[in-house]
C-alpha positions as CSV (number, residue, x, y, z in Angstrom):
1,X,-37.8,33.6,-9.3
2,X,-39.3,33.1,-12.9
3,X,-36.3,34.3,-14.6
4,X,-33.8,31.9,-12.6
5,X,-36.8,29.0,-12.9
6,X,-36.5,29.6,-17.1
7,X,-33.1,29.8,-16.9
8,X,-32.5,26.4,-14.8
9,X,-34.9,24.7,-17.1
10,X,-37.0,23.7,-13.8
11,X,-40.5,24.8,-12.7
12,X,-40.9,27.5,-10.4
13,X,-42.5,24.9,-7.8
14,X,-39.3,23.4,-8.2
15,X,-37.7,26.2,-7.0
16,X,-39.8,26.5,-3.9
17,X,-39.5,23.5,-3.4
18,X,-35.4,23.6,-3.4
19,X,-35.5,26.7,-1.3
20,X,-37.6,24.8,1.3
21,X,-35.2,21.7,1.4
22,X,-32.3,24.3,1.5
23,X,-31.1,22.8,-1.0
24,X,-30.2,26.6,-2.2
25,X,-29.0,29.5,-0.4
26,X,-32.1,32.3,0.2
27,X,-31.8,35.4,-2.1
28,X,-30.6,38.6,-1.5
29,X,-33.4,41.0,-0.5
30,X,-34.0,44.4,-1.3
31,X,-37.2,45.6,0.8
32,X,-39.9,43.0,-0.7
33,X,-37.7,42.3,-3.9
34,X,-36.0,39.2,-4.2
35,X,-32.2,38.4,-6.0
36,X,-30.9,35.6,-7.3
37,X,-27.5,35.6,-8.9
38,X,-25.4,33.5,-10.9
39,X,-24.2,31.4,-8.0
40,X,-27.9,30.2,-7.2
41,X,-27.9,29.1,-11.0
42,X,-24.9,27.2,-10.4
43,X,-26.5,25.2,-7.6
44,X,-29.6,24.5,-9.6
45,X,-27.7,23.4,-12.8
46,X,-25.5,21.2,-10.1
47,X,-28.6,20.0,-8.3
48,X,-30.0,19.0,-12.5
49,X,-26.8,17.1,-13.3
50,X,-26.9,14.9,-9.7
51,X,-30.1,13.7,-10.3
52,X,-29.4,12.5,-13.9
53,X,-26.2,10.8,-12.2
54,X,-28.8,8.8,-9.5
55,X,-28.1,10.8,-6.5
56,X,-31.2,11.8,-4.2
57,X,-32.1,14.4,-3.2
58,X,-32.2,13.8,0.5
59,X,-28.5,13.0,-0.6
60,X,-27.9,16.2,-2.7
61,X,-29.1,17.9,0.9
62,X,-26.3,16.5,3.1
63,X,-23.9,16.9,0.2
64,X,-25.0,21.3,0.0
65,X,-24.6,21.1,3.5
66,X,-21.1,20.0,3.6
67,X,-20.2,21.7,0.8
68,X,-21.6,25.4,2.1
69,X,-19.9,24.6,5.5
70,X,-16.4,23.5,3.9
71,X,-13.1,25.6,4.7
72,X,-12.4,28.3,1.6
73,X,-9.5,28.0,-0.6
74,X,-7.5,30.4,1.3
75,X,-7.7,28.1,4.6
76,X,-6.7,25.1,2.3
77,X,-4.2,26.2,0.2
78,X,-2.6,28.6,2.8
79,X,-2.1,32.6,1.6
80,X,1.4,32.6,0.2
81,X,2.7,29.3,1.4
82,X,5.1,27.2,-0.8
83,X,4.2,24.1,-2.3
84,X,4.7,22.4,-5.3
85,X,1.1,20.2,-5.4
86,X,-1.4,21.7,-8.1
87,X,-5.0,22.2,-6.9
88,X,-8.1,21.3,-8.9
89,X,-11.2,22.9,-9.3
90,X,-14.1,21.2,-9.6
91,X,-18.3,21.3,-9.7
92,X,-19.9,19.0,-6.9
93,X,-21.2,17.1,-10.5
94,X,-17.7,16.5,-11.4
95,X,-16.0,15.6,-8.0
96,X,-18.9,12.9,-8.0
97,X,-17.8,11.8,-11.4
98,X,-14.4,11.3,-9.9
99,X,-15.2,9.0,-7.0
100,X,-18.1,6.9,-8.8
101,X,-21.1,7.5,-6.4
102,X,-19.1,7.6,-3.2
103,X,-18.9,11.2,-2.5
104,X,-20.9,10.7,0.1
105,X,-21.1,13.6,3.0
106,X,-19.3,11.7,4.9
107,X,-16.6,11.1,2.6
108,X,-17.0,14.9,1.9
109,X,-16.8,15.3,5.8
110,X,-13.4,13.5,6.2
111,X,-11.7,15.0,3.2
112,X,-12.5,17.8,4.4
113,X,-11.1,16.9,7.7
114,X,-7.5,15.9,5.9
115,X,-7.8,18.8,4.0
116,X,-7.8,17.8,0.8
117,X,-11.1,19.9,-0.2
118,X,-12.1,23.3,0.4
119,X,-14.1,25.4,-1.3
120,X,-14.0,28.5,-3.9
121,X,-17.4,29.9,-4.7
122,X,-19.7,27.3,-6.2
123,X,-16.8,25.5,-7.0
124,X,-15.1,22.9,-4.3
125,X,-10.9,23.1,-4.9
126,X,-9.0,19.7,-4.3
127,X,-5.7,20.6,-2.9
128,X,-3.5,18.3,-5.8
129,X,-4.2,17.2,-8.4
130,X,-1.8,14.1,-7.9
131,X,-3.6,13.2,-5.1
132,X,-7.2,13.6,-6.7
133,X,-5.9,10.9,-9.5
134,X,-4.6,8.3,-7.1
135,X,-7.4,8.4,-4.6
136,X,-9.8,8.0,-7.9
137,X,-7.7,6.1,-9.5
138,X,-8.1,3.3,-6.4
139,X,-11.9,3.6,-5.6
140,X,-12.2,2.8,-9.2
141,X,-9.7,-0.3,-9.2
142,X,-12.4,-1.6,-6.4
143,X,-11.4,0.5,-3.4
144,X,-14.1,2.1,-1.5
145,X,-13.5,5.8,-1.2
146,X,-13.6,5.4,2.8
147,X,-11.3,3.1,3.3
148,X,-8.9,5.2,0.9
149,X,-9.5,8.4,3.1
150,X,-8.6,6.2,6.5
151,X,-5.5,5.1,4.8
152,X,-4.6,8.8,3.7
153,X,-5.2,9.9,7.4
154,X,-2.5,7.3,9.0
155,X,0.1,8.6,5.9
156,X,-0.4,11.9,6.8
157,X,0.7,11.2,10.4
158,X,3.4,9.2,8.9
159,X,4.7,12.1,6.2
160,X,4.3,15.0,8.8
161,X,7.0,12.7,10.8
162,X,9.2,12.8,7.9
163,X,8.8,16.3,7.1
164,X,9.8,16.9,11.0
165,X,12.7,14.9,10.4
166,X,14.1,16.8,7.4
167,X,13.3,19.8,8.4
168,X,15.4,19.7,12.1
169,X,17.8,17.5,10.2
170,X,18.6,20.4,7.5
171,X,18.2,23.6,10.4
172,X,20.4,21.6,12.8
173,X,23.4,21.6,10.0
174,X,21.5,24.6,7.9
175,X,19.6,27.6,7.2
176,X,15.8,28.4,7.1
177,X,16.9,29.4,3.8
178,X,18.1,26.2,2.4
179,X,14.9,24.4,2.9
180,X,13.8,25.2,-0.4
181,X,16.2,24.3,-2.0
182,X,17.0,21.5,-0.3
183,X,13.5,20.0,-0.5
184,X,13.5,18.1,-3.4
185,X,16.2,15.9,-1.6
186,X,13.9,14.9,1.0
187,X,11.4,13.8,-1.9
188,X,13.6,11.3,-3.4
189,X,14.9,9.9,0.0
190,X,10.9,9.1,0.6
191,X,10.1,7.4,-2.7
192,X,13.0,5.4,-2.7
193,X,12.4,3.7,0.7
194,X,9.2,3.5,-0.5
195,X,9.6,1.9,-3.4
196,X,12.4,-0.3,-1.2
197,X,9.7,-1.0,1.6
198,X,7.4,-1.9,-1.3
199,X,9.9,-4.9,-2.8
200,X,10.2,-5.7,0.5
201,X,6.2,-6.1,1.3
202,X,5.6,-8.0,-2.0
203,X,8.5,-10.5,-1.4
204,X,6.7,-11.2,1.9
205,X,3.6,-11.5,0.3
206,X,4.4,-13.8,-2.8
């Protein structure tokens, strides 16, 4: 406990005190000896760098919490599945850096929920990286970080209705096998309604 007190550049009451809020994970024990490893550093140096950016600690609680009890990468990501989205790997420090304050747990929760986030280790793994820059991109044009996660819940609805569509429109004239290939056709059909639907909105609105 001294060692990964020195090491944190915290007290050892500090410590104690962390472990009592759970603000840590306990250590791995060995009859009446103690381990801590380089994950429980991690979440020390995390816990450091949250407190410099304002957060409290009740708030640093709820956001461990979430953040121990998020899917894994594997359950995000899917083992082996296509796609063509990159995913981004990020500390809880920077993810709040991201979203300007407002990765609150519940914002955590409900991205989560989507599954946009999951987790890797110490590390929490955004599933693209496209999506990562618009969301922060709009909180920090004004948008608040909850209203952009309700928005992305009512597209997803709408995109897995256009991925249905593709996909029995391709397998009712194709193959399994063309999907792939033919996938990058379905992309462009959507942006350029979208873009379409988006002249039409703004003609409306003007």
């Amino acid at each position: 406990m001294e060692e990964l007190a020195r090491l944190a550049g915290i007290t050892v009451r500090t410590l104690r005190f962390y472990r009592e809020r759970k603000l840590i994970p306990p250590p791995r024990r060995e009859g009446r000896i103690a381990w801590y490893d380089d994950h429980h550093l991690a979440r020390l140096r995390t816990i450091t760098a949250l407190l410099e950016r304002g957060h409290t600690l009740s708030g640093i609680a709820e956001l461990a919490e979430a953040f121990d009890h998020g899917r894994d990468v594997g359950d995000l990501l899917g083992v082996g599945g296509p796609t063509e989205e990159e995913p981004v790997h990020l500390t809880p420090e920077e993810l709040a850096d991201h979203f300007a304050g407002e990765a609150t747990p519940e914002n955590l929760a409900a991205a989560m929920d989507l599954g946009y986030l999951g987790t890797d280790g110490e590390e929490i793994v955004h599933v693209s990286r496209r999506l990562l820059d618009v969301s922060s991109a709009l909180v920090h044009e004004g948008i608040p970080l909850a209203a952009v996660l309700a928005a992305a819940k009512q597209v997803r609805t709408h995109a897995d209705a256009l991925a249905e569509l593709f996909t029995d429109l391709v397998l009712d004239h194709a193959t399994p096998e063309d999907l792939p290939r033919l996938r990058p056709l379905a992309r462009s059909v959507v942006e350029a309604e979208l873009s379409l639907a988006l002249d039409r909105r703004m003609t409306r609105q003007s």
